[in-house]
ZAZA-310123 format. One record per residue (C-alpha): y, x, z. Coordinates in steps of 0.2 Angstrom, whole numbers, padded with zeros to 4 digits, always signed. Each point is the difference from the previous one (the first is absolute). Layout:
REM ZAZA-310123
YXZ...
//
This chain:
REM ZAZA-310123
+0577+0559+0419+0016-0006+0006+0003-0004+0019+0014-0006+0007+0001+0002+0020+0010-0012+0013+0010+0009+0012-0010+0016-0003+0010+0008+0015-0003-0012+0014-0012+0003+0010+0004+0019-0003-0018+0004-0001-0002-0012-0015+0005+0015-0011-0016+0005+0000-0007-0015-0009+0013+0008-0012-0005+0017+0000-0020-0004-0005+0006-0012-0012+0009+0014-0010-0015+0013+0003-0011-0015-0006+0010+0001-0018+0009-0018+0002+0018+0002-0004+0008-0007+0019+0016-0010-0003+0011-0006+0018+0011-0014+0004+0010+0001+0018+0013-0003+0010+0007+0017+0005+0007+0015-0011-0009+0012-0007+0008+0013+0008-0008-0007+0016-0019+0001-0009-0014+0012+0011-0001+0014-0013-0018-0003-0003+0005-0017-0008+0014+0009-0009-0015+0009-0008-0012-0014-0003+0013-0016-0009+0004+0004-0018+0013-0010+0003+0009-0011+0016+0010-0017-0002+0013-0003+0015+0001-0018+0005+0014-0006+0013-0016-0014+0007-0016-0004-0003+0005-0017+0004+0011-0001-0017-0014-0003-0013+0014+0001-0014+0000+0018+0004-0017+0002+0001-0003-0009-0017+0014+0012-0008-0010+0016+0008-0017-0005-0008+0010-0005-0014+0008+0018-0002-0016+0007+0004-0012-0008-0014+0014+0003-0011-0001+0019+0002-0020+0004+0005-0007-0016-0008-0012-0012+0007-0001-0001+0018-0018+0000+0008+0001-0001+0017+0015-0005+0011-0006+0001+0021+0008+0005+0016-0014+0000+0011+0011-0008+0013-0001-0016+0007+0018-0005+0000+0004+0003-0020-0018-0010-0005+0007-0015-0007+0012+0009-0007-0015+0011-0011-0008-0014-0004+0017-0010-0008+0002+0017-0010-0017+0001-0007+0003-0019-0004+0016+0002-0009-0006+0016-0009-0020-0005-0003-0008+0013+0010-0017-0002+0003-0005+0011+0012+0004-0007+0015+0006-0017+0011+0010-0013-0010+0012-0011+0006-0015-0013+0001-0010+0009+0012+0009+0007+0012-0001-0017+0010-0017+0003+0005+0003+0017+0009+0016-0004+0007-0001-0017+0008-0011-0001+0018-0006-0018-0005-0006+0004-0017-0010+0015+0005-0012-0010+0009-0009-0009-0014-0003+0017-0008-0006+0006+0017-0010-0016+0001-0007+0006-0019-0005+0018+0006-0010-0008+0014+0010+0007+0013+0005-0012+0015+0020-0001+0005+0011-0010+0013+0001-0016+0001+0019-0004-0005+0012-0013-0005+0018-0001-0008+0013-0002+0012+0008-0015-0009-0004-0013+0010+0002+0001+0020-0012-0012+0005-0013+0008-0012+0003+0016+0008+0000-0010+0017-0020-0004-0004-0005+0016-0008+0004+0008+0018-0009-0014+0006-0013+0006-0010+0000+0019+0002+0009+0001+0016+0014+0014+0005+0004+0013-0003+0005-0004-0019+0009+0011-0012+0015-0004-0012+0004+0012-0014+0008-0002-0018-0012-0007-0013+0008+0012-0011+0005+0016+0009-0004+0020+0004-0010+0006+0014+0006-0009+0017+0017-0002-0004+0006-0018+0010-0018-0002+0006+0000-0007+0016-0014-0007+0014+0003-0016+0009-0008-0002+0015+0005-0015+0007+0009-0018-0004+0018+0006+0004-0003+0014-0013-0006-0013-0012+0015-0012+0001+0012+0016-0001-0008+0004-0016+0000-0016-0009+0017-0004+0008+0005+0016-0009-0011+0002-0015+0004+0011-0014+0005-0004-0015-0014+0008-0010-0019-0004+0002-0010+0005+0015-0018+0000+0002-0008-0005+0018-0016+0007+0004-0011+0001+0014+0000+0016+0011-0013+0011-0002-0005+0015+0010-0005+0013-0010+0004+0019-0005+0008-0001-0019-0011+0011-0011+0003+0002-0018-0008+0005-0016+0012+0011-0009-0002+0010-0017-0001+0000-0019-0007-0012-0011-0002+0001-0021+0002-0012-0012-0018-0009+0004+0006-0002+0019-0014+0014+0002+0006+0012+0016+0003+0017-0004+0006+0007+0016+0000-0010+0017+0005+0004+0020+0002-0010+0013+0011-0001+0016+0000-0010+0016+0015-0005+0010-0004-0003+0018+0016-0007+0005+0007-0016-0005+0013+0003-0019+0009-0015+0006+0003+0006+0019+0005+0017-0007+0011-0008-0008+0008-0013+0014-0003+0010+0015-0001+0017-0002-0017+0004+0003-0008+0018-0004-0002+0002-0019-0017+0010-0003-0013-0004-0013-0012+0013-0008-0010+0001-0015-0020+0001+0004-0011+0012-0008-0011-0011-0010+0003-0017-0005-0010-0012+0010-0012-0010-0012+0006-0018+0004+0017+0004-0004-0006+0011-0016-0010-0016-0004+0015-0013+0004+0013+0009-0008-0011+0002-0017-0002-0020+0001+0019-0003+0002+0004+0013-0013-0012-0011-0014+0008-0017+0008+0018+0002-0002-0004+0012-0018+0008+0016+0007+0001+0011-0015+0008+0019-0001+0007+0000+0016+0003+0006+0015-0004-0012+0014+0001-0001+0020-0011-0017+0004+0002-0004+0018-0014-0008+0013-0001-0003+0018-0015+0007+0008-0004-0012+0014-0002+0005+0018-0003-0017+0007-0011-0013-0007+0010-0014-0008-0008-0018-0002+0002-0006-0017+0002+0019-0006-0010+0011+0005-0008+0012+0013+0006+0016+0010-0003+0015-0014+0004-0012-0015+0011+0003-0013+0013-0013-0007+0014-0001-0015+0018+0002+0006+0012+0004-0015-0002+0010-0017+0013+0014-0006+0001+0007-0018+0008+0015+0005-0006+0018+0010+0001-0003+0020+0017+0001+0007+0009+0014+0007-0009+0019+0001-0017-0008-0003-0005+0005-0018+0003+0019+0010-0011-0007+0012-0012-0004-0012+0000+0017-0009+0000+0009+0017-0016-0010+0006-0009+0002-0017+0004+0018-0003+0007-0009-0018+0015-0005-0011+0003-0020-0001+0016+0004-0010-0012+0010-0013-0013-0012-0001+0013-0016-0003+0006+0009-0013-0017+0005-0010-0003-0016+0002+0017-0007-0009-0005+0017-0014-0016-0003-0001-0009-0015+0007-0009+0010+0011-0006+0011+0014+0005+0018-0008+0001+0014+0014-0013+0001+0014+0006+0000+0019-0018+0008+0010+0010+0005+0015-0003-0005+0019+0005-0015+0007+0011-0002+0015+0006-0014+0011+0019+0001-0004+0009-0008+0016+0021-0005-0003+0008-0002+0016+0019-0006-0004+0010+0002+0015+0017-0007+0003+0019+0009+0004+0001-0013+0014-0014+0003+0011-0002+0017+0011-0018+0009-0002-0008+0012+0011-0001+0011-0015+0013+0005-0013-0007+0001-0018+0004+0019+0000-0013-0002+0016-0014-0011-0008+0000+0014-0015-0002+0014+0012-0015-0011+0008-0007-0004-0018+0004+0015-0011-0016+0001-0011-0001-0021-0001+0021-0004-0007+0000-0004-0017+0016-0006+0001+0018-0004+0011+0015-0007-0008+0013-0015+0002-0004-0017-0007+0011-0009-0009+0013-0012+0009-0005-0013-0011-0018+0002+0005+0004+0004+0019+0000-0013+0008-0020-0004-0005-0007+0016-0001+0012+0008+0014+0010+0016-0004-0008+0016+0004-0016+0001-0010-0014+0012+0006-0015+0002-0011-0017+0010+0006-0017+0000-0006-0016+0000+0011-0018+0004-0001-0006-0015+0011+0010-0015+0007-0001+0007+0019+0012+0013-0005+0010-0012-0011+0003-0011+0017+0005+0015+0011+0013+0002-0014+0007-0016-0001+0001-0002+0020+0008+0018+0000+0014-0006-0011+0004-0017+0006-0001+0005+0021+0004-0006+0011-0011-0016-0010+0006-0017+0007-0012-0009+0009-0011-0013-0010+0005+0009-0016-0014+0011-0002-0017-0003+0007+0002+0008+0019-0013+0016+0000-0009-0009+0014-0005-0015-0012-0017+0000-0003-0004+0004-0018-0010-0010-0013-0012+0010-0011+0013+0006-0014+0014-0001+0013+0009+0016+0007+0010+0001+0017+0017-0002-0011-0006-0017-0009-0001+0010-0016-0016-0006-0008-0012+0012-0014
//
């Protein structure tokens, strides 16, 4: 089998997809952007060969690398990134070369446009915002009639909450349509709710062969905008209605041999015409692994190897190795170079020896969401899990974090973590 992989050095733990490939038997092939000389040794080890392109955006060279590539190994099976960024670009090379394992160029719009995911949302039986195109101001004018403020405007095509904003009031309505982007933005109505995903491997019948699942308690899209504390964690188990939701999505939008990070509000407050406190709603689909350190989150919390099973999966079709260990809620906290904690990171280790599976620096590129120290720890129960996260973001802001004299619900703990 001959697998060609996009940009196999960036994110630089995306070796590892490399590295089971190879010890699966499939012959691993690379196309990037930077020298070999600058390749993580372990990829040095795993590509049979690598093709240097100046850009990613220049399909003329990526045409001429699969070219040179089939030409020397033969057929091409599989081409895949696993990223986001490059997936249109996946699916134009499968088109152009006839690979059939994966996205073409005529599917990629209904797992990369906002509007369109909602029909197959609609097919899975899984309720979403109501939304509208923002082409038309006095259409938008009624649908906020309609829902009421806050609403929220985001790119129809776009990745994670890149140029998403929340307009409150009227002002900030005619300051966005007075300045409207070029490109298509969604408006939908505001909904209070934790994001909780669905993430894992699925094989060539959409059938799940491994799954986790991870709550954000903060709002992704003030994270982004205004700073607040990054945290979310992995739970233990996945919560049945989520397990159930996600399975239904997966058969709706046909998800096949893939990794996939299927994002859902939890709601916190009842919502007329959507649902009650506790429910679960659509909010966007990914066809790629969760972003940033969360496939190591996922392997710490699961006491298993995500990077293994993809790869038996692309080998084999199948669930190969067997991952029995414990489970662990697997907290992220990414902190910030601007603000001034109580406790240094060298500090928080010293507190958490026995829990930090890992500290390091997150990419530049990536900062900006996901903050730029990255601290990592498992726990046993989600009481612990809160003491950490509080720990590493003192002193907290007020109204960020639930206030420890906030009277709990039954699955709520003083930080407003939730099991």
């Amino acid at each position: 089998m001959n697998f060609v992989f996009i940009s196999p050095n960036f994110p630089s733990d995306y070796c590892r997809f490399c590295v089971c490939l190879k010890r699966n038997g499939v012959n691993v092939l690379g196309i990037g952007d930077e020298s070999y000389d600058s390749l993580r040794p372990e990829l040095k080890e795993a590509l049979t060969e690598y093709y240097k392109v100046d850009s990613f955006f220049d399909r003329d060279q990526l045409i001429r690398a699969m070219g040179y590539l089939t030409f020397r190994y033969g057929k091409i099976d599989w081409v895949e990134s696993n990223n986001e960024y490059w997936m249109e670009t996946d699916a134009y090379l499968r088109t152009q070369f006839n690979i059939t394992t994966g996205l073409k160029s005529e599917d990629i719009s209904r797992y990369r446009s906002k509007s369109e995911m909602k029909k197959y949302y609609a097919l899975a039986g899984v309720p979403t915002a109501r939304w509208i195109l923002c082409e038309d101001r006095e259409a938008c004018a009624a649908f906020i009639r309609s829902v009421g403020y806050p609403v929220v405007v985001k790119p129809d095509r776009g990745v994670g909450a890149a140029a998403t904003w929340k307009l409150k009031n009227d002002a900030e309505f005619t300051d966005f349509f007075d300045h409207l982007p070029r490109i298509p933005y969604i408006m939908e109505e505001f909904v209070k709710g934790e994001v909780t995903t669905f993430d894992g491997v699925c094989d060539s019948e959409s059938n799940v062969l491994f799954a986790a699942s991870h709550t954000t308690v903060n709002s992704i899209m003030d994270m982004v905008n205004e700073g607040v504390p990054v945290f979310y964690y992995v739970h233990k188990q996945v919560a049945p209605d989520i397990r159930s939701a996600g399975e239904r999505v997966l058969k709706a939008f046909d998800v096949k041999s893939r990794f996939f990070h299927l994002e859902f509000f939890r709601l916190t407050a009842d919502r007329e015409g959507l649902g009650k406190k506790g429910d679960v709603i659509g909010l966007e689909v990914n066809m790629r692994p969760a972003g940033g350190f969360t496939p190591d989150m996922l392997n710490f919390s699961q006491s298993a190897d995500c990077y293994q099973i993809w790869a038996d999966m692309v080998a084999f079709d199948g669930a190969v190795h067997d991952y029995p260990g414990k489970h662990y809620y697997c907290v992220c906290c990414g902190r910030r170079d601007e603000v001034n904690y109580t406790c240094s990171a060298d500090e928080i280790a010293a507190l958490y020896p026995e829990n930090i599976c890992r500290m390091t620096r997150m990419p530049d590129a990536l900062a900006g969401t996901m903050g730029n120290e990255i601290i990592i720890a498992n726990f046993d129960t989600i009481e612990a899990a809160d003491r950490f996260v509080r720990a590493a973001f003192s002193p907290v802001p007020a109204g960020i974090l639930t206030p420890d004299s906030a009277e709990p619900d039954e699955t709520e703990t003083k930080g407003g973590i939730k099991a």
